[in-house]
Backbone as JSON, one array per atom type, in Angstrom:
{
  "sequence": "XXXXXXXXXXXXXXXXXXXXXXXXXXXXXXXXXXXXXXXXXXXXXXXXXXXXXXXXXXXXXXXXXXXXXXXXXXXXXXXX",
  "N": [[0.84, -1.17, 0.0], [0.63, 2.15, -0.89], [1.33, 5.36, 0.3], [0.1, 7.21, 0.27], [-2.62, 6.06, -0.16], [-6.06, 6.28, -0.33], [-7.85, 4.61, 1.58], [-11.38, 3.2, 1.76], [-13.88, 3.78, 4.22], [-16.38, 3.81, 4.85], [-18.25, 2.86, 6.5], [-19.17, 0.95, 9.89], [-18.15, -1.68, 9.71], [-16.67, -1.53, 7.35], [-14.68, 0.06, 8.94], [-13.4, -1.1, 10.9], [-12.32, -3.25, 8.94], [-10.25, -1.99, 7.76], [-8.94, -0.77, 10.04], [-7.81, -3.07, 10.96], [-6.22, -4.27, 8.99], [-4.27, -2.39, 8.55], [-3.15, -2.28, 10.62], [-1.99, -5.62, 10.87], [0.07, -4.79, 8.6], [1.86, -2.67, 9.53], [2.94, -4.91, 10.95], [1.88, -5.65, 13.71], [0.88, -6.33, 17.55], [-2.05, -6.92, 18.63], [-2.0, -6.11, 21.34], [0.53, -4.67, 21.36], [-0.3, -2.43, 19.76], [-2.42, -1.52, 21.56], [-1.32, -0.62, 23.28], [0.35, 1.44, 22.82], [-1.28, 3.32, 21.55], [-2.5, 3.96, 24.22], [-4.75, 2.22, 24.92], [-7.45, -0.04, 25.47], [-6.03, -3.56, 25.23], [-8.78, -4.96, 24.85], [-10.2, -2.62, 23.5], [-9.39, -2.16, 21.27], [-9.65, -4.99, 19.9], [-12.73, -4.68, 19.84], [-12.72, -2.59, 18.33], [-11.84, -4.21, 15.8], [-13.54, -6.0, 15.06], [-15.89, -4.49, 14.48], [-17.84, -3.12, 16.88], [-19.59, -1.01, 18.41], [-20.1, 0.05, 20.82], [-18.2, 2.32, 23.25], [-16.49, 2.96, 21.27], [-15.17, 5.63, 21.09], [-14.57, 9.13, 19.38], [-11.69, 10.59, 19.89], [-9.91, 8.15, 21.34], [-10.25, 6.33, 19.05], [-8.71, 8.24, 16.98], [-6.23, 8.23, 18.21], [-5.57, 5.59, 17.69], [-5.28, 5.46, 15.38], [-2.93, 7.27, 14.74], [-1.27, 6.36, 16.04], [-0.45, 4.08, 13.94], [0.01, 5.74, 11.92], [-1.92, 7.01, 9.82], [-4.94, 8.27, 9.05], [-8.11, 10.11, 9.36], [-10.27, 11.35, 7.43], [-12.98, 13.37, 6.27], [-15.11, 13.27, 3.83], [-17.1, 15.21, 1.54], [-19.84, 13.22, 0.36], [-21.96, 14.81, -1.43], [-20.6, 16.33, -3.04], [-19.43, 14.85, -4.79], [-21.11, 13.94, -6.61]],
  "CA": [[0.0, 0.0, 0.0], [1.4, 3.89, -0.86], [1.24, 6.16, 1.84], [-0.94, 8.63, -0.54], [-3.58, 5.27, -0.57], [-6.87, 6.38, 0.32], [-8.5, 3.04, 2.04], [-13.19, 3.03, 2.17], [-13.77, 2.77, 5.3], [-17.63, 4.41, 4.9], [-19.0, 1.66, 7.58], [-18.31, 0.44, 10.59], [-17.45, -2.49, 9.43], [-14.96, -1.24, 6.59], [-13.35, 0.76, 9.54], [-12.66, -2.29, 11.26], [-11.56, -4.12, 8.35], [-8.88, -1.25, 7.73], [-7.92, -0.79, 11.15], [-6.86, -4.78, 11.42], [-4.76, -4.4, 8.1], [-3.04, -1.64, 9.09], [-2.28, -2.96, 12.17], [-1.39, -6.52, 10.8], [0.65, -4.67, 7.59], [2.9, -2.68, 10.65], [3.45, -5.96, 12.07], [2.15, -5.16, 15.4], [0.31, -7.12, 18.02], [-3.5, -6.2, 18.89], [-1.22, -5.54, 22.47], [1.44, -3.63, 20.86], [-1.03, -1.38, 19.33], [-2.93, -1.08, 22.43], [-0.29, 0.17, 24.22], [1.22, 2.64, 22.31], [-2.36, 4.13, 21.93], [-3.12, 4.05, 25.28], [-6.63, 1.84, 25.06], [-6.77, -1.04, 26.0], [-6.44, -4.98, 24.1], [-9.98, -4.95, 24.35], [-10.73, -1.79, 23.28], [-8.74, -2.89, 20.02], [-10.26, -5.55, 19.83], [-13.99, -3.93, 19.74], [-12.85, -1.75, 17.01], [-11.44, -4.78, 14.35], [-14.85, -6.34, 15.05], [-16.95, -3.52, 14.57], [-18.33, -2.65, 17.8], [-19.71, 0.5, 18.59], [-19.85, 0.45, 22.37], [-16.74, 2.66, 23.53], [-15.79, 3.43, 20.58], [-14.92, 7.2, 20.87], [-13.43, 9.12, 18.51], [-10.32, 10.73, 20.55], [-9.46, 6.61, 21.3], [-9.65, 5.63, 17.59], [-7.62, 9.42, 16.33], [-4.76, 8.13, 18.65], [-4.89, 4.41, 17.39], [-5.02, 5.99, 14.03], [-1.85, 8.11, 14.7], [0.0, 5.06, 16.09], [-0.79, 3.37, 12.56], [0.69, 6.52, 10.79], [-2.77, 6.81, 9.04], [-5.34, 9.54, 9.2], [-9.27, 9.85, 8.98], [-10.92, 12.25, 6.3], [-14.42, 13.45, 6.12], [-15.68, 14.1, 2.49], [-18.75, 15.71, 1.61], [-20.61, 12.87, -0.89], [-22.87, 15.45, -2.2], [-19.79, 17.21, -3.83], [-19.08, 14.12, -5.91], [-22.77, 13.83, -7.38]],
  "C": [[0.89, 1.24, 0.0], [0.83, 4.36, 0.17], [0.29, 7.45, 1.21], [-2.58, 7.64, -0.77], [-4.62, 5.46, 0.37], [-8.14, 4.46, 0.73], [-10.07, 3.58, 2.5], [-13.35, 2.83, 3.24], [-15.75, 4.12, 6.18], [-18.54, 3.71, 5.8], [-18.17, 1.3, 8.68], [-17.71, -0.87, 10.38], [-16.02, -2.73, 8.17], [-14.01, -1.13, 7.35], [-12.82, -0.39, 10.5], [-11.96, -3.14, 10.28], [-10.24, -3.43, 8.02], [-8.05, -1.18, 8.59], [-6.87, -1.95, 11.53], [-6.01, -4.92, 10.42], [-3.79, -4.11, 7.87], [-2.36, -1.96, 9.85], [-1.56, -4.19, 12.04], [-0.12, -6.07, 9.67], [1.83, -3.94, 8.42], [3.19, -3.7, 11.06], [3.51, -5.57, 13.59], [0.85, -6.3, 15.59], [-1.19, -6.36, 18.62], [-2.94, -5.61, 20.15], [-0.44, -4.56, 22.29], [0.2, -2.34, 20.56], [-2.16, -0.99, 20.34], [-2.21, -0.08, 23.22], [0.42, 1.07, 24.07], [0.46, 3.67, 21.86], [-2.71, 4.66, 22.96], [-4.49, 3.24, 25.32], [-6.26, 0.12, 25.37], [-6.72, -2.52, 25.02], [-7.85, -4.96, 23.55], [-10.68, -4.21, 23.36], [-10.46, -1.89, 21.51], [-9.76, -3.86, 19.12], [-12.02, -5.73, 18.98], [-13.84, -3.4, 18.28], [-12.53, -2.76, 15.97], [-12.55, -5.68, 14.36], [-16.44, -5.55, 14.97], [-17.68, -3.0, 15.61], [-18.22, -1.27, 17.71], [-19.44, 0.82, 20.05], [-18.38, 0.62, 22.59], [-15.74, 3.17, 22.6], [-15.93, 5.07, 20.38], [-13.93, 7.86, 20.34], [-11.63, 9.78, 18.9], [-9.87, 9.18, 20.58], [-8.9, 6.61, 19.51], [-8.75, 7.13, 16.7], [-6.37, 8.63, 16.92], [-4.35, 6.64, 18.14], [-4.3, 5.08, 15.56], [-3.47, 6.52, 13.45], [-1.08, 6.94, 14.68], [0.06, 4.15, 15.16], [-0.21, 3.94, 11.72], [-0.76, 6.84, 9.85], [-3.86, 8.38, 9.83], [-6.99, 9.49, 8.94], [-9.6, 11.0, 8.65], [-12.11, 11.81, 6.23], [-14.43, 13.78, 4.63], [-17.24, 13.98, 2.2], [-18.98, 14.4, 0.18], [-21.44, 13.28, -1.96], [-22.01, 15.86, -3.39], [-19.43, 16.24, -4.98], [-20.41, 13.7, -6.69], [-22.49, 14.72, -8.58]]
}
């Protein structure tokens, strides 16, 4: 993947499927990447299974960061 590669992640279940590829394509451990977020295994966890409970977005900005990766809003109307 380029580092300019925008990854779908319009569902909660995309954004879990991105978050676990990123995280397995770093070679890190659902622990590792807990811990260098601050949240916890579980909380990890929650998010590469889609859960909503707990998931707040300060938590998933900082797993995001520790991924190197970034989340963008775009307006859908503008591409109509």
């Amino acid at each position: 993947m380029t580092a300019d590669q925008v990854l779908n992640a319009r569902s909660l279940t995309r954004l879990a499927a991105v978050a676990r590829r990123l995280r397995l394509e770093r070679g890190l451990s659902q622990a590792d990447l807990a811990g260098a977020a601050g949240v916890s295994r579980q909380w990890i966890i929650n998010l590469e299974q889609g859960r909503t409970e707990g998931l707040e977005v300060g938590r998933l900005m900082r797993v995001l960061d520790e991924l190197d990766a970034s989340l963008a809003v775009r307006d859908d109307r503008e591409s109509l």
